[in-house]
C-alpha positions as a Python dict, from the first residue, in 0.01 Angstrom:
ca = {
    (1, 'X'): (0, 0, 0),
    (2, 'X'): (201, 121, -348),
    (3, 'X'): (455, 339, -324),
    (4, 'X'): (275, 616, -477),
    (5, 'X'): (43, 566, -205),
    (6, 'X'): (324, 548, 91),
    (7, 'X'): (430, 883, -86),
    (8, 'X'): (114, 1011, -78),
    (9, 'X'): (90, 959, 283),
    (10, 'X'): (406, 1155, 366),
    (11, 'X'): (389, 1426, 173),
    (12, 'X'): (56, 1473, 321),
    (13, 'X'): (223, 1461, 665),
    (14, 'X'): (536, 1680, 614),
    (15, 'X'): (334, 1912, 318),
    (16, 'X'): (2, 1930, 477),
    (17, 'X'): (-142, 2265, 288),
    (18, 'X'): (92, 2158, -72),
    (19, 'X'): (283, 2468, -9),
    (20, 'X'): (611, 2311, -80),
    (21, 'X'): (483, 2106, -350),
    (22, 'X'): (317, 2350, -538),
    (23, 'X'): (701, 2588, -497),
    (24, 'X'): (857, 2327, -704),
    (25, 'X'): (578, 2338, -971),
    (26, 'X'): (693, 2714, -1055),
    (27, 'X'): (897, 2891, -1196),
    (28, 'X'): (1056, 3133, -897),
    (29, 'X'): (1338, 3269, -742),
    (30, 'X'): (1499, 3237, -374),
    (31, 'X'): (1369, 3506, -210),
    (32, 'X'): (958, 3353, -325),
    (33, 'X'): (1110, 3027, -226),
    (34, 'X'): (1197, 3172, 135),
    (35, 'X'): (860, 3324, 163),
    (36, 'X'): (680, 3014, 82),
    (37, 'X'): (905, 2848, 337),
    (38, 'X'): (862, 3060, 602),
    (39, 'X'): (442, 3044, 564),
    (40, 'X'): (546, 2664, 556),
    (41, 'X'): (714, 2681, 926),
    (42, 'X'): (432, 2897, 988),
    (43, 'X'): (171, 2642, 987),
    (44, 'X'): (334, 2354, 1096),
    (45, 'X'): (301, 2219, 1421),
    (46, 'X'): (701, 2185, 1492),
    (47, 'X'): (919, 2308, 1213),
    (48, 'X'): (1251, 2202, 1243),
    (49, 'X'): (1544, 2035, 1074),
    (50, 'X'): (1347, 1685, 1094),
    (51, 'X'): (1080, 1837, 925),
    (52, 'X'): (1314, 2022, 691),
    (53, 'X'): (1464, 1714, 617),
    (54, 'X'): (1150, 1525, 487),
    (55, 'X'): (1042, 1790, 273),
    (56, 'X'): (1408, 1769, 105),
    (57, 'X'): (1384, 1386, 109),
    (58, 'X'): (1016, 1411, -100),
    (59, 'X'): (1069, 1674, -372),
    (60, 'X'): (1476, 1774, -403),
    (61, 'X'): (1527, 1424, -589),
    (62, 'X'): (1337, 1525, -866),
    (63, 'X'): (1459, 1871, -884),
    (64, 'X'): (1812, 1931, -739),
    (65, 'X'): (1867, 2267, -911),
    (66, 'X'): (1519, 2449, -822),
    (67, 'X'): (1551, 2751, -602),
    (68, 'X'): (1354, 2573, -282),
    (69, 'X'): (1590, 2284, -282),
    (70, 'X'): (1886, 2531, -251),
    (71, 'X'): (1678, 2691, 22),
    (72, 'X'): (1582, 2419, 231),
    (73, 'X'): (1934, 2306, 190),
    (74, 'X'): (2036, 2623, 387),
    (75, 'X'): (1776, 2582, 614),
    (76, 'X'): (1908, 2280, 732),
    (77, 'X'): (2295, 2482, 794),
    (78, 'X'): (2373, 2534, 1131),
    (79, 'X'): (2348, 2855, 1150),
    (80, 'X'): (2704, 3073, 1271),
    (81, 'X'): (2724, 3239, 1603),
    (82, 'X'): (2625, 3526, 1639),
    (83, 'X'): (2847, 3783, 1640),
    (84, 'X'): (2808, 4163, 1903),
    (85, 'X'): (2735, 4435, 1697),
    (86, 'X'): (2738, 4823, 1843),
    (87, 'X'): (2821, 4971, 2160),
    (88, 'X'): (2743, 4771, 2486),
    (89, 'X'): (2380, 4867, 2646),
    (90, 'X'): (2544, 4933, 3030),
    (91, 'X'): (2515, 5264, 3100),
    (92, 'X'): (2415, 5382, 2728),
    (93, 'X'): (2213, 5707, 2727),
    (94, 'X'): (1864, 5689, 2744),
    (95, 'X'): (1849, 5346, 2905),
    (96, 'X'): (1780, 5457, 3244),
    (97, 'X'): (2082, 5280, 3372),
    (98, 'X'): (2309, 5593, 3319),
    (99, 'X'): (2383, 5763, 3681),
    (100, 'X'): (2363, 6161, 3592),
}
């Protein structure tokens, strides 16, 4: 087997439907990029950083400074905690834990 072939293979594996591949072949922005990515996870059996990984591994070498390799770099960031936002739920009106 070549290494064109070996390529092949895995790109076929981690890029089943070209999605990814065919991102790098345009001309787009981020937010394109995040929406090709996200029909990527989509489809894809198990969609995680592994997976994330490969796709970065196959196509960023040739282009570091496209849009999708920024965003499957972030994709890969742990992402931060998440943070409370608002008024706590217990006892809020119209939650049906208020006593009247």
């Amino acid at each position: 087997m070549t290494e064109s072939d070996d390529t092949a293979r895995r790109a076929a594996e981690a890029d089943p439907r070209g999605l990814i591949r065919e991102a790098y072949r345009m001309a787009i922005g981020p937010a394109e990029c995040r929406s090709i990515l996200l029909d990527w996870a989509l489809g894809q059996p198990t969609a995680g950083p592994a997976e994330i990984a490969r796709l970065l591994d196959l196509y960023a070498g040739e282009a570091p400074d496209h849009p999708m390799t920024t965003v499957l770099r972030e994709g890969l960031a742990t992402p931060a905690a998440p943070r409370r936002r608002g008024r706590r739920a217990h006892g809020a009106a119209g939650d049906g834990s208020a006593k009247e």
